[in-house]
LOFI-998350 format. One record per atom (N, C-alpha, C): residue in three letters; x, y, z. Coordinates in Angstrom, 2 decimals. Example, Ala and Ser with C-alpha at 12.3 -4.5 7.8 and 13.67 -1.06 7.14 Angstrom:
% LOFI-998350
LOMAR   r       X       Y       Z
LOMAR ALA   13.19   -5.69    7.80
LOMAR ALA   12.30   -4.50    7.80
LOMAR ALA   13.20   -3.30    7.80
LOMAR SER   12.85   -2.25    7.08
LOMAR SER   13.67   -1.06    7.14
LOMAR SER   12.90    0.03    7.87
% end
This chain:
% LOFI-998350
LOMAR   r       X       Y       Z
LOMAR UNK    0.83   -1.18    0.00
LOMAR UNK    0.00    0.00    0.00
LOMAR UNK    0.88    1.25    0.00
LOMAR UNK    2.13    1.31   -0.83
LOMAR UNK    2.50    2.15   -0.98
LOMAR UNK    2.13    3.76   -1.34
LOMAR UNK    2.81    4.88   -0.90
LOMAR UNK    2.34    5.70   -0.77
LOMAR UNK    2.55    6.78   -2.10
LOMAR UNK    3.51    6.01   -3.00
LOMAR UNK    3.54    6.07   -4.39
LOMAR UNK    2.88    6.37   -5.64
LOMAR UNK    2.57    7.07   -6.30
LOMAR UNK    0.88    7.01   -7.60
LOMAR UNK    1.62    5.92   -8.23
LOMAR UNK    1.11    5.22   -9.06
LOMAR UNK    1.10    4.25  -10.10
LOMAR UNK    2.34    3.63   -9.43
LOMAR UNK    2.38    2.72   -8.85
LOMAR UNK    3.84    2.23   -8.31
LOMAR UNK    3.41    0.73   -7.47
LOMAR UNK    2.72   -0.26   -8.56
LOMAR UNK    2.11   -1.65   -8.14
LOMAR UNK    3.14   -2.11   -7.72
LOMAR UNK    4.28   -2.39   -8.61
LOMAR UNK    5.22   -3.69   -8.71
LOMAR UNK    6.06   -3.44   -7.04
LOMAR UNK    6.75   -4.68   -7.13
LOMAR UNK    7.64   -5.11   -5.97
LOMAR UNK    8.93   -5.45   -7.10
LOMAR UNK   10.11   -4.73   -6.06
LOMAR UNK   11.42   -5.69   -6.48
LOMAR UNK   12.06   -5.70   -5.46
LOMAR UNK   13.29   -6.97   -5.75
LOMAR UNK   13.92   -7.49   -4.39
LOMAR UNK   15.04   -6.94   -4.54
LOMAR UNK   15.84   -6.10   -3.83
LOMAR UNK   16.62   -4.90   -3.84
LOMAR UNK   17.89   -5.65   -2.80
LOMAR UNK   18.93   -6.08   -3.70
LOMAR UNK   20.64   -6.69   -3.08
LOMAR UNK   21.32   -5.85   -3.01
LOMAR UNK   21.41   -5.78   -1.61
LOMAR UNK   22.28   -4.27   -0.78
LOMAR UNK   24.01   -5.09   -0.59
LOMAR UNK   24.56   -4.40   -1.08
LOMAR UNK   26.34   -4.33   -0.90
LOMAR UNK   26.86   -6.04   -0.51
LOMAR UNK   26.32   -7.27   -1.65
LOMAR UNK   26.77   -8.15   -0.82
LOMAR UNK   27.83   -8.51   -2.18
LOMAR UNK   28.92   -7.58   -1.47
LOMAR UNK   30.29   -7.42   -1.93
LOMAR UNK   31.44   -8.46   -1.23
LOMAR UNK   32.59   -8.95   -1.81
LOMAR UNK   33.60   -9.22   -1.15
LOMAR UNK   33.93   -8.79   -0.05
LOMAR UNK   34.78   -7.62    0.08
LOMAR UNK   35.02   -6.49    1.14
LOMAR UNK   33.85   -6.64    2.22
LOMAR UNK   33.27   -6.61    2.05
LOMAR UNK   31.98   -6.36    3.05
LOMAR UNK   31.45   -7.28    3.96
LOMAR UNK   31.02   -8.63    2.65
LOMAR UNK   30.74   -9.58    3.72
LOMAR UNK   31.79  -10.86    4.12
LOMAR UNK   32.94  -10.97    4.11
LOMAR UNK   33.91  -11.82    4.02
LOMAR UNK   34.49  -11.58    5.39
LOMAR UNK   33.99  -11.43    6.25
LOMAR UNK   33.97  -11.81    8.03
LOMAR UNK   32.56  -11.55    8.86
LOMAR UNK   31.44  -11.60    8.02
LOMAR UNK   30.37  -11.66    8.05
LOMAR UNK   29.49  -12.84    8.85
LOMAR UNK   28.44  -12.67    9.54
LOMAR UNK   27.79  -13.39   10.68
LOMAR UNK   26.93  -13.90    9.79
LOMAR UNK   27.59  -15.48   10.03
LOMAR UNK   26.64  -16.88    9.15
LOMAR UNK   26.55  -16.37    7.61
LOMAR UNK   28.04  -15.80    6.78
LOMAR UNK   28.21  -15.57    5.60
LOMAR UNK   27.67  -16.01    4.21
LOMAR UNK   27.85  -17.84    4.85
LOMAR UNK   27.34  -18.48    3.62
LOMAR UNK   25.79  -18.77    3.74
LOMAR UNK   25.68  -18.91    4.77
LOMAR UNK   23.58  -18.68    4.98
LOMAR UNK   22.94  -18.16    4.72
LOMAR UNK   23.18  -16.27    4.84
LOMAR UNK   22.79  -15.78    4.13
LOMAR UNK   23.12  -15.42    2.90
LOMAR UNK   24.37  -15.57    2.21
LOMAR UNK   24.26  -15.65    0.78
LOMAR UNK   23.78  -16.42    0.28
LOMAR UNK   23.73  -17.68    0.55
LOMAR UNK   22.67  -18.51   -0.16
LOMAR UNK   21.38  -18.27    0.47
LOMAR UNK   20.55  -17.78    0.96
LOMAR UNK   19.36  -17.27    1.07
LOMAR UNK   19.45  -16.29    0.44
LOMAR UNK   19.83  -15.28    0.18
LOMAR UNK   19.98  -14.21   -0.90
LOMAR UNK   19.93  -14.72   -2.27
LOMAR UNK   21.03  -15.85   -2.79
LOMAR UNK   20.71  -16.24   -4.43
LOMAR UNK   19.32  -17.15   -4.46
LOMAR UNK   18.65  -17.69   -3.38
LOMAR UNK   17.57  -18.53   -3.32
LOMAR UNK   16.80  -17.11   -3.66
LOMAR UNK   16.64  -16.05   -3.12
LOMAR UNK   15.55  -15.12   -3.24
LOMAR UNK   15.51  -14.71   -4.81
LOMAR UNK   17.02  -14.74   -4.70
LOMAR UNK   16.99  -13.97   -6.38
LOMAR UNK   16.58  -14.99   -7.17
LOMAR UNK   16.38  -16.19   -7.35
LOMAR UNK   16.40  -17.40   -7.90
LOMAR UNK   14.76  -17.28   -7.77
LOMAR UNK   13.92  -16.50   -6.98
LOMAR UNK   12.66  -16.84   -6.76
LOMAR UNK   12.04  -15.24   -7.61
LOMAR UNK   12.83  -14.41   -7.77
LOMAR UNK   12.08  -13.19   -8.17
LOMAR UNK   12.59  -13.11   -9.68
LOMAR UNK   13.17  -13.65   -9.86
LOMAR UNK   13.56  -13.92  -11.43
LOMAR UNK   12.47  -15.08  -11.78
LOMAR UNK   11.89  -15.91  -11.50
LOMAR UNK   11.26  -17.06  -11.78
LOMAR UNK   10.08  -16.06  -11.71
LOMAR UNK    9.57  -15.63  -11.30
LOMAR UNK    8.22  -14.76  -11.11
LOMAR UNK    8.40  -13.45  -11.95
LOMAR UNK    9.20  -12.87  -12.29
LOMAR UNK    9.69  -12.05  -13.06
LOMAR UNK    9.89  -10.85  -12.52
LOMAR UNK   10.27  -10.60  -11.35
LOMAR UNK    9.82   -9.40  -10.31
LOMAR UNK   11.23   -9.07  -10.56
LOMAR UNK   11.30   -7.88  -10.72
LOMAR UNK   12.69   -6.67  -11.12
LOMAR UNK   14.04   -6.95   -9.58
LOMAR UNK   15.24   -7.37  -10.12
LOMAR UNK   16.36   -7.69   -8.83
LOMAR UNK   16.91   -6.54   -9.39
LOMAR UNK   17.02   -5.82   -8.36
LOMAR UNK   18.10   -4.28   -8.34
LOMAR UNK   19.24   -4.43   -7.37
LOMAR UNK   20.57   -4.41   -8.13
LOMAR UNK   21.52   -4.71   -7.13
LOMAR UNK   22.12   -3.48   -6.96
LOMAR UNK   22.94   -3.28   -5.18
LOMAR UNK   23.23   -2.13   -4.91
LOMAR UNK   24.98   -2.49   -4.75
LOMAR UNK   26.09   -1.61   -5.01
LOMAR UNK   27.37   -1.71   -4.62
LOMAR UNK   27.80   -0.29   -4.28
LOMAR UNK   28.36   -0.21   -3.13
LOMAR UNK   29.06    0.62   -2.41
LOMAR UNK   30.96    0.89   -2.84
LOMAR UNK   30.97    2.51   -2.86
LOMAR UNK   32.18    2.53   -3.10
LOMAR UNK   32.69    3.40   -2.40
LOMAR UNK   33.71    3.20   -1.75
LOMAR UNK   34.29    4.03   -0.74
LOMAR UNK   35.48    3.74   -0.18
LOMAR UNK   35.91    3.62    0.74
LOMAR UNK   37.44    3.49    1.13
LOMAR UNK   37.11    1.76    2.03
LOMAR UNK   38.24    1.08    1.37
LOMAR UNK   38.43   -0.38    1.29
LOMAR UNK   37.48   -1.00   -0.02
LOMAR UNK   36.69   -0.24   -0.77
LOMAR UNK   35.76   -0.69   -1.79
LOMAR UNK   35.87   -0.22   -2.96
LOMAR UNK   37.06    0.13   -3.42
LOMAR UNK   37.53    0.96   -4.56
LOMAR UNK   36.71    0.18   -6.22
LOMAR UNK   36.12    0.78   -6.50
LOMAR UNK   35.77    0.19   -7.91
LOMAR UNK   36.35    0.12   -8.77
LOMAR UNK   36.06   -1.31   -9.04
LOMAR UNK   36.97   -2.96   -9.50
LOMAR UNK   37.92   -2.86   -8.94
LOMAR UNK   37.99   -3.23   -7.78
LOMAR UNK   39.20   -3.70   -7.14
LOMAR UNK   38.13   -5.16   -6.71
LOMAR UNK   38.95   -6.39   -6.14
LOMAR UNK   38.54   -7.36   -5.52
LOMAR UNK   37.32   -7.86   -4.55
LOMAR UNK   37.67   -6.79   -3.64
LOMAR UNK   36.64   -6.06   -2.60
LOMAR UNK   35.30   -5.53   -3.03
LOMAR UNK   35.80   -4.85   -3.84
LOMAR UNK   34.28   -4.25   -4.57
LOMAR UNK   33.47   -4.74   -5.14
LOMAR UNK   34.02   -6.03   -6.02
LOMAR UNK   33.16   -6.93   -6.31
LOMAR UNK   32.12   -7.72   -5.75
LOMAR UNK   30.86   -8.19   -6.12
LOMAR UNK   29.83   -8.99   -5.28
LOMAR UNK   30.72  -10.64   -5.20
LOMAR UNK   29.79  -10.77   -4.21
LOMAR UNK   30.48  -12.75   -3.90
LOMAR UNK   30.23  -13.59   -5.44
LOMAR UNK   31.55  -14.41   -5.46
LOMAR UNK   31.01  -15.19   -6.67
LOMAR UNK   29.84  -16.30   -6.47
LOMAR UNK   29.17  -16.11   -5.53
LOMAR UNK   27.98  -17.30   -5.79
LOMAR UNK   26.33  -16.40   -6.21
LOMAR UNK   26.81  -14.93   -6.40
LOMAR UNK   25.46  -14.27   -6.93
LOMAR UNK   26.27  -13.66   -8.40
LOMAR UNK   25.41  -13.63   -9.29
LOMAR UNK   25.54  -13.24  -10.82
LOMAR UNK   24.44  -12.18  -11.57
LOMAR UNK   24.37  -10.76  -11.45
LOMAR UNK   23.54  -10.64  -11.79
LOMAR UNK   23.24  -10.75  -13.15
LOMAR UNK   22.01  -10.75  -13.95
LOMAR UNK   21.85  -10.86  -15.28
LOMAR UNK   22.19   -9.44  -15.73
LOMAR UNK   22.42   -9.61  -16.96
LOMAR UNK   22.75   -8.12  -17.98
LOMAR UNK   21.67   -7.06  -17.96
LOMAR UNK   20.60   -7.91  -17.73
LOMAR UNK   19.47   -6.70  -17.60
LOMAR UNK   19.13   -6.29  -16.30
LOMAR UNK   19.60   -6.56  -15.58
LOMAR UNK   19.28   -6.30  -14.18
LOMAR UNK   20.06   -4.98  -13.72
LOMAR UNK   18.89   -3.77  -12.86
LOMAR UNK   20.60   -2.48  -13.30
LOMAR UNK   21.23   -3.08  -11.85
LOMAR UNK   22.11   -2.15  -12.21
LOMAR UNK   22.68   -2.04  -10.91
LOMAR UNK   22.96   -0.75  -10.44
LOMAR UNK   23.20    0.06   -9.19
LOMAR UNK   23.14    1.02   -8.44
LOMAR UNK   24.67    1.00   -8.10
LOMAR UNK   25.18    2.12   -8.47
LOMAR UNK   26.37    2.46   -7.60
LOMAR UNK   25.89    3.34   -6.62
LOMAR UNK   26.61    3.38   -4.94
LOMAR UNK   26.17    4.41   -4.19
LOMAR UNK   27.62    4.85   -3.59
LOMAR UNK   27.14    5.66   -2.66
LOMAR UNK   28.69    6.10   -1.82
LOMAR UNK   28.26    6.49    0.01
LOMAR UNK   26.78    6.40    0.31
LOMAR UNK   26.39    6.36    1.26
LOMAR UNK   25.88    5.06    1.79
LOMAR UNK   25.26    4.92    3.20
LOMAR UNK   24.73    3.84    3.44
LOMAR UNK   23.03    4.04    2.74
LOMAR UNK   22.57    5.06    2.80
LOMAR UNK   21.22    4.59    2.36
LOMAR UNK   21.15    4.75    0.75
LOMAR UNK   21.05    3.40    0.22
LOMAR UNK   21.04    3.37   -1.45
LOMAR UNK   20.35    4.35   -2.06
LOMAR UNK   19.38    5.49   -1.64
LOMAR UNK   18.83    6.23   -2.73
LOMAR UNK   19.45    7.30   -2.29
LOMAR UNK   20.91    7.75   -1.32
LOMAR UNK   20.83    8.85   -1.19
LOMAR UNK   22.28    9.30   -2.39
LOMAR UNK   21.87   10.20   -2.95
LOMAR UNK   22.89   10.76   -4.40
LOMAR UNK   23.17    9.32   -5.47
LOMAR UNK   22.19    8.81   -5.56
LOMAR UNK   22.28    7.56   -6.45
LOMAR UNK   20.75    7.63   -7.58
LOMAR UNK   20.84    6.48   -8.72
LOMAR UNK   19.84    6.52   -9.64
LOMAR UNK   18.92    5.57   -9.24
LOMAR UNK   19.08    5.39   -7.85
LOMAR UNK   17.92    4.19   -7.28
LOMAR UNK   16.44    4.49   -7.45
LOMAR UNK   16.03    5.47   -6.87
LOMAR UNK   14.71    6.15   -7.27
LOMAR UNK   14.45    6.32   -8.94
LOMAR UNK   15.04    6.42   -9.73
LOMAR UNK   15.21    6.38  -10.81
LOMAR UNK   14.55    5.22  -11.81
LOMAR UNK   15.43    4.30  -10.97
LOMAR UNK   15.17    2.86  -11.47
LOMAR UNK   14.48    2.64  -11.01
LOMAR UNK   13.93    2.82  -10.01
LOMAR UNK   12.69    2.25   -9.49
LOMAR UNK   11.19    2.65  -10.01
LOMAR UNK   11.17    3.98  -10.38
LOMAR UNK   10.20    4.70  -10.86
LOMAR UNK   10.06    4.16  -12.39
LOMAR UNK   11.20    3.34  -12.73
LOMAR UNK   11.14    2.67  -14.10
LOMAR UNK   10.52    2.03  -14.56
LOMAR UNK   10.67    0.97  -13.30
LOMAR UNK    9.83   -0.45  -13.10
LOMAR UNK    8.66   -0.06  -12.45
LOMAR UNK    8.18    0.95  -12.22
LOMAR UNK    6.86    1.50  -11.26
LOMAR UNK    6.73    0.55  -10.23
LOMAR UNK    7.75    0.89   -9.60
LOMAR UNK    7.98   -0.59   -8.05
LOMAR UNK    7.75    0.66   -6.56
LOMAR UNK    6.97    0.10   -6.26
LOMAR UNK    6.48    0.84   -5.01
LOMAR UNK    6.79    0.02   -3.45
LOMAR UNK    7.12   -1.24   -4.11
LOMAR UNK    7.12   -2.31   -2.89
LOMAR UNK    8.39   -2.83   -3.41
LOMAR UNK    9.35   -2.70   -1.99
LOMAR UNK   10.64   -3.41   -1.69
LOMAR UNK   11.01   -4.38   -0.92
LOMAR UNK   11.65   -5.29   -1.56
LOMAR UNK   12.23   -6.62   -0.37
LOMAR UNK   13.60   -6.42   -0.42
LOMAR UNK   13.97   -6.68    0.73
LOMAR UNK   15.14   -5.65    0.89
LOMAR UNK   16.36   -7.41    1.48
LOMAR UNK   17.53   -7.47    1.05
LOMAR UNK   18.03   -8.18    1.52
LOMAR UNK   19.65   -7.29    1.48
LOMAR UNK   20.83   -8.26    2.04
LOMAR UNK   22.20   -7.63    2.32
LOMAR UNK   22.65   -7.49    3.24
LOMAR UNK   23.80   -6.36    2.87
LOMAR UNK   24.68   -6.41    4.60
LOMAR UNK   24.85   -4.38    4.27
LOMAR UNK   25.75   -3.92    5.23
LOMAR UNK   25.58   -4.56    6.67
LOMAR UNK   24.04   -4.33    7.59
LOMAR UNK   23.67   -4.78    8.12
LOMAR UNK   22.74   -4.83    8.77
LOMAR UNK   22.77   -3.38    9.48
LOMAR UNK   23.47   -2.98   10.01
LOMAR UNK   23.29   -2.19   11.45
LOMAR UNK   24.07   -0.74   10.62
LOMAR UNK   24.18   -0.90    9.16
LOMAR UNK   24.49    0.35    8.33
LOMAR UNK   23.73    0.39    7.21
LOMAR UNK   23.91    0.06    6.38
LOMAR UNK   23.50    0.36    4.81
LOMAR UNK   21.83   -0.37    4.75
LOMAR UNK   21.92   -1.69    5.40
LOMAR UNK   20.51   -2.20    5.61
LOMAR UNK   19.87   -1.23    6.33
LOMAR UNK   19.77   -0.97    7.36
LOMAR UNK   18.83   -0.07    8.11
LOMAR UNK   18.51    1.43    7.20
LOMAR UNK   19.90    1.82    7.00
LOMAR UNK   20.04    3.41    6.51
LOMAR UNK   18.95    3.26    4.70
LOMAR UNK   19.32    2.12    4.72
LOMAR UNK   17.96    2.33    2.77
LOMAR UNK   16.12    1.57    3.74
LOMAR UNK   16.50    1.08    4.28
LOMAR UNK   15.17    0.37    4.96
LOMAR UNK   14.31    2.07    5.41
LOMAR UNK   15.12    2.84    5.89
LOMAR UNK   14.17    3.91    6.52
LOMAR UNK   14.57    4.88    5.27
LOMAR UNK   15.15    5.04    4.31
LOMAR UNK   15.53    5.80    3.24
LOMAR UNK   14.10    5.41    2.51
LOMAR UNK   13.80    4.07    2.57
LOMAR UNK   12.76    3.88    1.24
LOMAR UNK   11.46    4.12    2.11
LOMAR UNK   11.39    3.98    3.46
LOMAR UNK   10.48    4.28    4.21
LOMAR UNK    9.66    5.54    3.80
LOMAR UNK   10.62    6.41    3.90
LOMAR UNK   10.38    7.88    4.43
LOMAR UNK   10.07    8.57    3.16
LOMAR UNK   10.39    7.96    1.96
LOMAR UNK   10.18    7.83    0.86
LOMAR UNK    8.86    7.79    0.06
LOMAR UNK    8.00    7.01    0.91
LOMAR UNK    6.95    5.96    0.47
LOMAR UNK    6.90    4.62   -0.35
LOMAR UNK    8.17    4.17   -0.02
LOMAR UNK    7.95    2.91   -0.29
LOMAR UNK    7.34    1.83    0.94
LOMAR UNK    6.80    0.99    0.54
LOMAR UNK    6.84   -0.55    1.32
LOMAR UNK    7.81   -1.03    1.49
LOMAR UNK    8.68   -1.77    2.97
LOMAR UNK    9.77   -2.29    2.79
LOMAR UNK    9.51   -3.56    3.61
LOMAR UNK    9.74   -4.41    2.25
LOMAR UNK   10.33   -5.70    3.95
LOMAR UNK   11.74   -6.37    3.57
LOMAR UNK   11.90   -6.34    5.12
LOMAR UNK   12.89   -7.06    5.60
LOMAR UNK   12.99   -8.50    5.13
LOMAR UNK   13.66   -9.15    4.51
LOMAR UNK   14.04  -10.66    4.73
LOMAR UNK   15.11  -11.16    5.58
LOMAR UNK   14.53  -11.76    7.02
LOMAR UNK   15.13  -11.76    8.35
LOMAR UNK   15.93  -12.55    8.15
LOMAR UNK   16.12  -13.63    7.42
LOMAR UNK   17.86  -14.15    7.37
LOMAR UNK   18.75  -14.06    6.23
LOMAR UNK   18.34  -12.85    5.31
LOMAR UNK   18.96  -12.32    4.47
LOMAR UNK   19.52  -11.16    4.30
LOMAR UNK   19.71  -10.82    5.63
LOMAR UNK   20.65   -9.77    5.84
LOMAR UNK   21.90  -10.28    7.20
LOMAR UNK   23.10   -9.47    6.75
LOMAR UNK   23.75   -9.38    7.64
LOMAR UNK   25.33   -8.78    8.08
LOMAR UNK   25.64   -8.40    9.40
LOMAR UNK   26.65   -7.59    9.54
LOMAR UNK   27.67   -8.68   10.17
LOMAR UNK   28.98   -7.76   10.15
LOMAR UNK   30.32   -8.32   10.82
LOMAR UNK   30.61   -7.95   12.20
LOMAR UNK   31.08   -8.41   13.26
LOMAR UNK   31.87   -8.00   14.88
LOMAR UNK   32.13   -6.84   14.87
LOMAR UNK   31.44   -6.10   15.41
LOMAR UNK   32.03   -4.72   15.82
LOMAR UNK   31.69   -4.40   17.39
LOMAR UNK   31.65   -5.34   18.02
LOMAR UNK   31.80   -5.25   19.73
LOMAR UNK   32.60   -4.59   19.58
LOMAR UNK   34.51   -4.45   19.24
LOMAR UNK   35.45   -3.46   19.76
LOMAR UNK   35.07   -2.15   19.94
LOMAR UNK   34.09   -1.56   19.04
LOMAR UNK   33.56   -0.78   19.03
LOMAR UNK   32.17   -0.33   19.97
LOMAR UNK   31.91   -1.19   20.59
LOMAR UNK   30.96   -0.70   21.55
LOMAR UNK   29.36   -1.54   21.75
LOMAR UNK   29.71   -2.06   19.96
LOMAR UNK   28.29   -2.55   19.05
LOMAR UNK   28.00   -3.43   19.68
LOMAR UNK   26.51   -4.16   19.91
LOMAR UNK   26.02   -5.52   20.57
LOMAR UNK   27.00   -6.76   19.54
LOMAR UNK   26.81   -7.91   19.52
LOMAR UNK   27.52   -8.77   18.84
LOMAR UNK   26.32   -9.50   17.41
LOMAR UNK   26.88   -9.41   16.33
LOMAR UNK   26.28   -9.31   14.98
LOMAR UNK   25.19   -9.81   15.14
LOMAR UNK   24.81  -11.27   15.80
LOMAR UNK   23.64  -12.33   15.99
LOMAR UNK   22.31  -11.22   16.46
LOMAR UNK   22.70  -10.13   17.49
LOMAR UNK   21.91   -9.38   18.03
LOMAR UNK   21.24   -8.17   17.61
LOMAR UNK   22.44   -7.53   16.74
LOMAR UNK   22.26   -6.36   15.76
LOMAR UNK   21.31   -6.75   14.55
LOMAR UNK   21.56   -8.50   14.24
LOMAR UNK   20.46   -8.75   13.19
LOMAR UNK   18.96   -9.04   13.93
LOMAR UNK   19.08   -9.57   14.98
LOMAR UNK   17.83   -9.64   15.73
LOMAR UNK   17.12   -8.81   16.30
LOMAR UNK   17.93   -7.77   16.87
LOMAR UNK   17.50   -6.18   17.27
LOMAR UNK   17.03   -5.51   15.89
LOMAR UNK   17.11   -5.56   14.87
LOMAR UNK   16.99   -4.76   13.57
LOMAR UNK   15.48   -5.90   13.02
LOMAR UNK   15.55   -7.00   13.17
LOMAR UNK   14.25   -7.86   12.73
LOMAR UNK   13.51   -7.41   13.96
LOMAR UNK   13.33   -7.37   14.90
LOMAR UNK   12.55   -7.17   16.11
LOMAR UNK   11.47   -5.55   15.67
LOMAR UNK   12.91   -4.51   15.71
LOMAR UNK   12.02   -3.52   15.26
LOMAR UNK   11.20   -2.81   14.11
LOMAR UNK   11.73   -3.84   12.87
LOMAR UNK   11.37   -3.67   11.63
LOMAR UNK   10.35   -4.50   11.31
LOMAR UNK    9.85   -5.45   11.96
LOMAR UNK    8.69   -6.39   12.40
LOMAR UNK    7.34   -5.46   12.61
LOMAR UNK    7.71   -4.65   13.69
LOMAR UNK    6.45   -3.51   14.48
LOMAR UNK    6.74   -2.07   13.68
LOMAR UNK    7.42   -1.63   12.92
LOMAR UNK    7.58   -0.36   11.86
LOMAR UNK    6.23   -0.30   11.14
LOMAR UNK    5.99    0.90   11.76
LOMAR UNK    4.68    1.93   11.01
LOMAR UNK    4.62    3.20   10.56
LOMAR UNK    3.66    3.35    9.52
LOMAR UNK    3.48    4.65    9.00
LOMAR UNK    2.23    4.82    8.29
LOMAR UNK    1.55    6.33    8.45
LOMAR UNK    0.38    6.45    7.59
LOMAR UNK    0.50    5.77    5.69
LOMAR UNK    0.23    4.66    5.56
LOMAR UNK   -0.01    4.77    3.93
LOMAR UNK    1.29    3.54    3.61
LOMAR UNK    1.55    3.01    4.26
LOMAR UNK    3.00    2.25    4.23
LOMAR UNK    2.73    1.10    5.04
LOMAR UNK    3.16    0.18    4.07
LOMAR UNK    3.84   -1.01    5.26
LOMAR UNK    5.50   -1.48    5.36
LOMAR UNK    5.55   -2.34    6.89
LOMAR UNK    6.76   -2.47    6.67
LOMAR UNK    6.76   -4.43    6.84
LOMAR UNK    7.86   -4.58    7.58
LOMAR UNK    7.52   -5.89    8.28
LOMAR UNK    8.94   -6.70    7.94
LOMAR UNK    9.13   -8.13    8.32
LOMAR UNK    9.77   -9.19    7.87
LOMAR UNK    9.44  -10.38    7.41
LOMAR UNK   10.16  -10.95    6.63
LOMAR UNK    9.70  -12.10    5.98
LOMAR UNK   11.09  -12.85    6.12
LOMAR UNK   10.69  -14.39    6.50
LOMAR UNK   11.83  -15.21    6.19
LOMAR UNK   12.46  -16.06    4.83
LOMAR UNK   13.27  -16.08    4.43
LOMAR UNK   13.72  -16.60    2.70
LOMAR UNK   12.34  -17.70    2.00
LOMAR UNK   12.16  -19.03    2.96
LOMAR UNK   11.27  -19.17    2.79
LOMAR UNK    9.80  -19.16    2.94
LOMAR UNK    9.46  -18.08    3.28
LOMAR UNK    8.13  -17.55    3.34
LOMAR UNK    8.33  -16.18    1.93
LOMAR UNK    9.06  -16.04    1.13
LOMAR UNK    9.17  -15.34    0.48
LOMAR UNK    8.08  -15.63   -1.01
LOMAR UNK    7.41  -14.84   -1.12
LOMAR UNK    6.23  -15.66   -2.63
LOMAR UNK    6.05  -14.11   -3.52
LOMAR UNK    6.99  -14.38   -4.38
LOMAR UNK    6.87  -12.95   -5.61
LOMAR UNK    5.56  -13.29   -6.18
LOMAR UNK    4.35  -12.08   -6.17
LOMAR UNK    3.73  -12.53   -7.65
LOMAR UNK    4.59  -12.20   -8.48
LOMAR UNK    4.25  -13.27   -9.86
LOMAR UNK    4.33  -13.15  -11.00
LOMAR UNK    4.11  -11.49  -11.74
LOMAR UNK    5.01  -11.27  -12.03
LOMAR UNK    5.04   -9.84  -12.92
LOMAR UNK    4.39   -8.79  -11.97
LOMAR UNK    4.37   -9.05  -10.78
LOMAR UNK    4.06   -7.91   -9.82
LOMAR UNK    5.35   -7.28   -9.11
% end
């Protein structure tokens, strides 16, 4: 029930799951393979995959790092988003593309959880988009030294409150990989 004019469709929107990024990452290969399972499910239904990559310091574009994991591929037609902030539409052609596909509704998967996930989750919020969460398709790396709860918690603290997220004209919520069901060309 996006808050969007003409803006039916849903797409499943792959936030920064780069080398650099997630390669000391909490339960790495779990959620990347719940991530290519999703994409594997919105391509079969035909629902638009928009991938996001971050560039910034340790993420230099085409360098190693910058690259996505080799077990996701996107197709040629699929765009992709360069950004330089954590929230993907901020100084990027995300809104752009999105207004392309007249996608009003987002499924949101990636890392890090407790940055770039949260920072586009309330970016597309505030926006008027629909966002959901796919609760084991996101995720961050150890940053206790820093003060942070420990990753398992930051992803559970971030599903907890993105579960109960409200707004006039908007929904939000979570979904787990498999409870995930694209319509067809929606």
């Amino acid at each position: 029930m996006t808050t969007l004019d003409n803006r039916p469709n849903t797409a499943l929107l792959v936030v920064d799951v780069q080398n650099g990024v997630v390669e000391d990452a909490h339960e790495r290969d779990n959620v990347v393979a719940n991530v290519a399972a999703l994409v594997d499910k919105a391509r079969e239904a035909e629902v638009p995959v928009v991938w996001v990559q971050h560039n910034g310091e340790g993420l230099a574009k085409g360098s190693p790092e910058w690259g996505l994991v080799p077990e996701l591929t996107p197709s040629p037609s699929e765009p992709l988003v360069e950004k330089t902030y954590g929230d993907s539409f901020e100084d990027t052609t995300l809104e752009s593309v999105l207004a392309d596909l007249r996608v009003g509704h987002l499924v949101v998967s990636g890392a890090q959880t407790d940055a770039c996930i949260r920072s586009t989750l309330h970016g597309a919020f505030v926006r008027g988009y629909d966002a959901t969460l796919v609760s084991d398709a996101h995720t961050t790396d150890d940053r206790t030294q820093w003060g942070a709860s420990p990753a398992a918690q930051v992803i559970a603290h971030t599903n907890l409150y993105w579960t109960h997220q409200t707004a006039p004209g908007r929904t939000a919520g979570t979904v787990a990989t498999k409870e995930v069901a694209f319509k067809p060309g929606a």
